[in-house]
Phi, psi and omega in degrees: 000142172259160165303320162326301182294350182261346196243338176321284213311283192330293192309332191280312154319295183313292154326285185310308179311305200286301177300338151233043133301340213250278176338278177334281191298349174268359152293275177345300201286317189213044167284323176301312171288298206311334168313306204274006160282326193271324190292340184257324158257036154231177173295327198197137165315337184285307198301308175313312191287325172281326168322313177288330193279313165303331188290294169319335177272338190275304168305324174281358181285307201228081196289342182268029190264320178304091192305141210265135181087103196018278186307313174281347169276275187323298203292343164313285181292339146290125202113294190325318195255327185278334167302323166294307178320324192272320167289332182275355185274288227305302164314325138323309156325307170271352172278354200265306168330295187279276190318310215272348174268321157300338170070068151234135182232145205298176170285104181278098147338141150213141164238181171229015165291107181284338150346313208253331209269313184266349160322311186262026158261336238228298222286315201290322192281279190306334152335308198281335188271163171279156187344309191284320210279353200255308144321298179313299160325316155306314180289324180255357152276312183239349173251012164066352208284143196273166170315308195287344165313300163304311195289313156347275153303323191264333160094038169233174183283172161290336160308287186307334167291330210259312179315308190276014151300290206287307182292335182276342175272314170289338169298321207265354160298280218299318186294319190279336174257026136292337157092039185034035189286163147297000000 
């Protein structure tokens, strides 16, 4: 027997140990946000709290993927979670798509809160939009985020970011003054 084979195991431990020491801190460090971005592109806190928890599992999956330094790590993980958001609208779609050929239609909230009435006019507009431009729009409307911030984090340009800006504030005009009809 060699030293080698006795010194593998141990290193292969250690590794593992380390990565998920990395994992943690990179929870700590950028679960809140990343919670208050998915909370802004999903429907319910629930919805939110699994978008984050898949986003970490999707990281722990593959730990040495995780890019060295804050801002890249945070733009990482935002890629991460909007790329799942953008599969499960996708997946909405097509289950929305698959009811509406059954000609069953979901059960539509109503309040009477104008508060709540226009959240789910706001929620329903975006809905509506496609996957990216409906990120993009969240992330610099309501997460404040500058364009070069976005283009960044999403790995596109800022030209590009700025397009689906421009077309998605006139889509989400046309939807909300249509009174948010089909």
């Amino acid at each position: 027997m060699t030293g080698q084979a006795i010194a593998m195991p141990a290193a292969i431990g250690r590794q593992d140990e380390d990565a998920a020491a990395r994992l943690a801190a990179l929870f700590d460090t950028h679960h809140q946000r990343l919670f208050r971005l998915a909370r802004r592109l999903s429907r319910t806190t629930e919805d939110a709290h699994d978008l984050v928890q898949e986003t970490f599992l999707r990281v722990a999956k593959s730990p040495r993927s995780i890019p060295d330094g804050a801002s890249s790590e945070e733009a990482w993980l935002v890629r991460i979670l909007v790329n799942i958001c953008r599969d499960r609208w996708r997946w909405s779609a097509v289950r929305a798509r698959a009811l509406a050929d059954r000609s069953i239609e979901p059960a539509a909230a109503a309040s009477p809160e104008p508060s709540l009435v226009a959240r789910a006019m706001i929620q329903n507009a975006l809905a509506r939009l496609a996957p990216r431009r409906r990120a993009i729009l969240v992330l610099h409307e309501i997460e404040g985020l500058s364009v070069r911030s976005i283009a960044t984090m999403l790995g596109v340009t800022a030209v590009t970011v700025r397009w689906h800006l421009s077309v998605g504030r006139r889509e989400m005009a046309g939807i909300l003054g249509a009174g948010g009809r089909s």
